[in-house]
N, C-alpha and C positions, 0 to 999 in steps of 0.2 A: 526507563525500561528495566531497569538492571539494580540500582543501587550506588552507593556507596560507601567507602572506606570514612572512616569518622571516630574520633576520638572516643575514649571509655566512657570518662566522665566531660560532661557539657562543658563547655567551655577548654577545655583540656587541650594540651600542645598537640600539634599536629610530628612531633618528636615521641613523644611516648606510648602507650598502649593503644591498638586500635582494636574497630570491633565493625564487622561488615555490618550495616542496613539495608535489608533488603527494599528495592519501591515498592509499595503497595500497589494490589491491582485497582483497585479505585483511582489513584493515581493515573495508572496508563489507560482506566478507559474513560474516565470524564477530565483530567489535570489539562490544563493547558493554560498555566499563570503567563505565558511568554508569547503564545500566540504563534507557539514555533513546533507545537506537537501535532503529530499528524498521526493521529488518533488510529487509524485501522492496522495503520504501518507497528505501534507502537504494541499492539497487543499480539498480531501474529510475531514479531521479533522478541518477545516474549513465551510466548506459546513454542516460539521454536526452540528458544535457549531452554526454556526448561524442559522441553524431550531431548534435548542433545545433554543437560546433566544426569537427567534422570536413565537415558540409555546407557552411560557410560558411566555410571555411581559416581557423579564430581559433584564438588563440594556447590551450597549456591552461590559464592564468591568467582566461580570460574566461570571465564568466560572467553570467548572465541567470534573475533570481529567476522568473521564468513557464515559465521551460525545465522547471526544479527541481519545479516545482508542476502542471506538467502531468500527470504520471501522479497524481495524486490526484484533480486533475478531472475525466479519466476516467474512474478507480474512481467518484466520483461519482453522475456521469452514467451508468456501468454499472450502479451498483446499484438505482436507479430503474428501469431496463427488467429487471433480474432479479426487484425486487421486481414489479413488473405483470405479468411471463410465471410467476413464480412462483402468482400467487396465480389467474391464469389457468386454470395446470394444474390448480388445486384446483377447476378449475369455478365460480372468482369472476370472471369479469373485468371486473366493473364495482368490484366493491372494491379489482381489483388498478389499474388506474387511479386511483381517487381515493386511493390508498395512495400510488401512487409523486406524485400532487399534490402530498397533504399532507407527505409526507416530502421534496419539492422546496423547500416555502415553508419547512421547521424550520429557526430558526437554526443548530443543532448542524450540519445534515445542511451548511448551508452555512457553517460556519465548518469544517470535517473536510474540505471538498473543495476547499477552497482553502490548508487548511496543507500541509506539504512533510514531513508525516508518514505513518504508517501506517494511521491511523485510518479512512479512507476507504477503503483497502487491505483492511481487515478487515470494515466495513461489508458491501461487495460480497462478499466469501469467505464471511460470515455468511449469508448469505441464499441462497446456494450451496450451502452446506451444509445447511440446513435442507429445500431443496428436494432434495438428491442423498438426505436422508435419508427424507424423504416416499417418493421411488421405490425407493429399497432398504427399507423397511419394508411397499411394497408388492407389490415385485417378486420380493423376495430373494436376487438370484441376485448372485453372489461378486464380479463387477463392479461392480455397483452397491453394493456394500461397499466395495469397494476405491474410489470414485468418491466413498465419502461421506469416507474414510479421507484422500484428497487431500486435499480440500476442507478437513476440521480440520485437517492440514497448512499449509494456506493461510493457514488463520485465524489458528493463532501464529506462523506465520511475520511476517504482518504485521503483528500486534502483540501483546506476550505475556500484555498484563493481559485477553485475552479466554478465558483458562484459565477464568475461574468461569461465563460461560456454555458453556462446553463441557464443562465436567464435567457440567453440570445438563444437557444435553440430552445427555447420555451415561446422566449415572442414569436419566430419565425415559424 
């Protein structure tokens, strides 16, 4: 997302002169050598850190871990108001409030929306989809295909081990 600190000259002691590297953005939006980047996560934490250097004239070497982790917090926080207007539209909304409650107090739901991953990213896209799918299975009509189509889009975009619920709410 960010970079690193690395010696002047190649091979050079990690003792003497350094010089930042900034990542390339090719890097954060196609890299994933480790099978550990979560690709939508990496480019808004990105996007953010450079409007937070760029609003405040810092250098591209600085950096600030809540900058990084704010678009998760978001997703977060969005996915709780998607879960309550989701479950709204189903003509629940008293379960969709005590759903986005109970999914506020889950440790998981807050330990995913404070890490500087994807997981939170996919959270909120999941529920997206499930909703975009509910109005194309009752609407039908090609937009709202194409709306539920995004939306899986979204979902491995921002993280890719969520292939096995979407294959199952593909079968079913």
């Amino acid at each position: 997302v960010h970079g690193k600190w690395r010696p002047v000259e190649k091979g050079g002691s990690l003792q003497g002169p350094m010089k930042f590297r900034e990542a390339p953005w090719d890097q954060a939006i196609f890299g994933d050598q480790n099978a550990n980047n979560h690709w939508l996560s990496t480019i808004l934490q990105r996007l953010s850190l450079e409007l937070w250097q760029k609003a405040g004239n810092r250098e591209k070497w600085e950096f600030k871990e809540w900058v990084a982790r704010f678009p998760s917090y978001l997703a977060g926080l969005g996915s709780l108001i998607a879960l309550a207007c989701f479950l709204n539209s189903l003509g629940r909304p008293i379960d969709g409030i005590l759903a986005a409650l109970f999914m506020s107090l889950h440790p998981w739901h807050l330990r995913f929306s404070a890490e500087a991953k994807g997981y939170a990213l996919m959270g909120f896209f999941l529920i997206l989809t499930l909703w975009a799918l509910t109005v194309a299975l009752r609407r039908g009509g090609l937009w709202h295909w194409m709306l539920f189509g995004l939306a899986e889009f979204l979902v491995m975009y921002s993280w890719k081990g969520a292939v096995y619920p979407l294959v199952f709410m593909n079968l079913v």
